[in-house]
N, C-alpha and C positions, 0 to 999 in steps of 0.2 A: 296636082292636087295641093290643096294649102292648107298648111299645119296652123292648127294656133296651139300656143304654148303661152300658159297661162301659170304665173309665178303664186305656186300656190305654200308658201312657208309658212309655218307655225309654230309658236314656243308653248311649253307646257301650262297647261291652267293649274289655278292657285291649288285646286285639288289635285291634281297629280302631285305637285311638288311637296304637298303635306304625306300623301300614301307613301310617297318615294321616302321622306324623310322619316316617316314611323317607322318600316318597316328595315330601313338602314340601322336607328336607332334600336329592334327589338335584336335584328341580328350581330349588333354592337355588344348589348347587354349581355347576350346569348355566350358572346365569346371571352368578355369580364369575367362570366359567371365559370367558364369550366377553365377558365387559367387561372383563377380564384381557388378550385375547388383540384386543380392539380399541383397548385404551389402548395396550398394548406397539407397534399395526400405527400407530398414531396417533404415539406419542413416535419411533419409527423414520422416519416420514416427515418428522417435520419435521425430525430433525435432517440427513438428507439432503438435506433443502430449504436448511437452514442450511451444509451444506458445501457446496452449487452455490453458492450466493451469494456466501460467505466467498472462493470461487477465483474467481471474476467480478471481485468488488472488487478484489483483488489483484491480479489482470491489469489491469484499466481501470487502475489506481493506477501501475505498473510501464510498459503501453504508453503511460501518458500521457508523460508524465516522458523514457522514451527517444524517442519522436517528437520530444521538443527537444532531444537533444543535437547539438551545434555549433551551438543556435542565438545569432550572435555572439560568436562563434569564430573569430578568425584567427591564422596565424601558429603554429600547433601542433595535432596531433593530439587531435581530440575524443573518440576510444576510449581512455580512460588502464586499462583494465584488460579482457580478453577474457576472462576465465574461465569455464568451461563450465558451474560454478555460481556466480557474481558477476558484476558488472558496473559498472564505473567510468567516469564521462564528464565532460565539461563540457558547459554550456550555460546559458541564461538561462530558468529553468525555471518562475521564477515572476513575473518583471517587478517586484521589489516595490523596487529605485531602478534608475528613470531618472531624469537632473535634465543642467543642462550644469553644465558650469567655469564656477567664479567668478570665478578672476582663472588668469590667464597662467601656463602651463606651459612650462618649457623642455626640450629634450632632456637628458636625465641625468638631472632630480627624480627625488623618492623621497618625494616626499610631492603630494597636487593637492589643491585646496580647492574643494568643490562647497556648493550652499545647500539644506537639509532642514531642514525647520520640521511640529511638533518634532520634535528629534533620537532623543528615545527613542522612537519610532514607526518608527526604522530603524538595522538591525544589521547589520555584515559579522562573517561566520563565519572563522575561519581557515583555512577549504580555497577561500573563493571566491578569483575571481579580478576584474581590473576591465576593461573595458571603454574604452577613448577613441578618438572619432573626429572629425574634421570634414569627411570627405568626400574628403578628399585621401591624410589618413594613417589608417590604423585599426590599432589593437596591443591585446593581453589582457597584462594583468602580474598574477601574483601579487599578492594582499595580503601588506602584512605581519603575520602574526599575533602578532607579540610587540609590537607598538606597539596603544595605544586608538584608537576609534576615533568621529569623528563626536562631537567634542565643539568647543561656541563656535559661532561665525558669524563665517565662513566655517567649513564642519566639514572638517577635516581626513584623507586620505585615505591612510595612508601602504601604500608600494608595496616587494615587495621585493628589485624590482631599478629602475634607473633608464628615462626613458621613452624609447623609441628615437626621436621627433621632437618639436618643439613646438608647442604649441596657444595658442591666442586666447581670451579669456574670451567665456564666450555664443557661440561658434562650435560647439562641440567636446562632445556627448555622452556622457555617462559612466555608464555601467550593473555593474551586478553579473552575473557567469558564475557560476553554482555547482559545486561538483565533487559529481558525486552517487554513492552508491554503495549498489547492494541487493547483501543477501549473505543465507542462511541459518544463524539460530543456533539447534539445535534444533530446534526446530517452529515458530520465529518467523521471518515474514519481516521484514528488519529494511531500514530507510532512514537511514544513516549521519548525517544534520542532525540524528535526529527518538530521543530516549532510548527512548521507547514504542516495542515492533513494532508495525509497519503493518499485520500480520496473523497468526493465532495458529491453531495446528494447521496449519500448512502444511509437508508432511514433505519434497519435495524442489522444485529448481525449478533449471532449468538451460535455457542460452543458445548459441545455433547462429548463426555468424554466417556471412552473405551477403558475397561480395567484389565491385568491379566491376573487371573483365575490365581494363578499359583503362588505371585508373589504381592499382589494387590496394587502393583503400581500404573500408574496412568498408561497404555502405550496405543490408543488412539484417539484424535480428536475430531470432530465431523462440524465444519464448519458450514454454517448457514447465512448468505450475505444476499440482503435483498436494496437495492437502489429504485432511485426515480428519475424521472425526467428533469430537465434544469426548469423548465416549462411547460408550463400548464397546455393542455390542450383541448382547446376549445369542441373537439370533435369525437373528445371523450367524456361525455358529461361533464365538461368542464371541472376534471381531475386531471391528476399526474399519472402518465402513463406507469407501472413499476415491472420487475423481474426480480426474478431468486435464482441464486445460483448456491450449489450442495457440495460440498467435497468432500472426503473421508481422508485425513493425513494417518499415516504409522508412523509411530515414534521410533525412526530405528538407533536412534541411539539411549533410548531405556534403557 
């Protein structure tokens, strides 16, 4: 029996290759569109994630700081400033001199000599205050900020008022008090030692204070710090996404 085999090949017509290419194209589109629409779900979480965090910090940074005000504090009011958005205090916030008296303090100096080795490893600010005790007497003075500070051996401490009792070399403990003050500039939270904000996109932040009944003085503060996104999001009515975060500090050293 005889075969015939007939060469029957063919390449695609103009319209096939336009269906093939539309429908390549829609399925193209299709996959722009949901990697589009999971990169946009993807930059939106995090930066969400990044404003929980950004008001977390900001709190921990803020409740730390006022849990020590009055610490080492006597003899005047640890709340130097109640405002409903600021807050002004004293206290010994970061420990960074303790040391005793070098040599003998009288009542009325304006200057006390303590020993720091080395000196440029330790700075008074012109809002701290100082600390002296031995047990018997304890008092905060002002620094003086127009005099140097913390220079020679014995390093020099000047004060600026005089001391209301006298002290004993090596008896008598002398620390630094700081005055501390967060406030809102813009969108910055800001910490008055420190030129940098402490934190950035934070749009309001305001302070509820607690009295005790018996003696009228401050001893809680309930801080309210709300932030926002660095970036707008288009996916949110093209606003910034925000959060708040609440804490309630006691003041234990009232």
């Amino acid at each position: 029996m005889t075969h015939l085999f007939k060469n029957n090949e063919r390449g695609f017509s103009i319209v096939e290759l336009v269906i093939s290419l539309a429908i390549t194209l829609v399925l193209l589109g299709v996959a722009i569109k949901m990697f589009n629409v999971q990169q946009d779900a993807y930059n939106s979480q995090e930066q969400v994630t990044d404003l929980h965090q950004n008001i977390r910090t900001s709190m921990d940074a803020v409740s730390r700081e006022i849990r020590m005000a009055g610490c080492m504090v006597v003899g005047t009011s640890t709340i130097k400033t109640s405002g409903p958005s600021t807050i002004t205090f004293l206290g010994d916030v970061d420990g960074d001199i303790v040391t005793n008296l070098a040599t003998n303090a009288v009542a009325g100096a304006t200057t006390i000599y303590v020993s720091l080795t080395p000196d440029s490893e330790y700075s008074i600010a012109s809002t701290d205050s100082i600390y002296i005790s031995d047990g018997n007497h304890t008092e905060v003075v002002p620094a003086n900020s127009s005099a140097s500070h913390l220079i020679g051996e014995p390093d020099p401490i000047y004060l600026s008022t005089g001391l209301l009792y006298s002290y004993t070399a090596g008896s008598a403990t002398v620390r630094t008090v700081e005055r501390v003050t967060f406030s809102l500039d813009t969108a910055n939270l800001r910490i008055d030692r420190d030129s940098q904000p402490l934190a950035e996109n934070i749009e309001a932040m305001s302070f509820t204070y607690g009295t005790n009944t018996a003696t009228g003085a401050t001893n809680t503060v309930t801080i309210a710090i709300t932030g926002r996104t660095a970036n707008i999001d288009t996916n949110y009515g093209d606003d910034y996404r925000r959060g708040t975060l609440t804490s309630t500090i006691k003041l234990r050293n009232q």
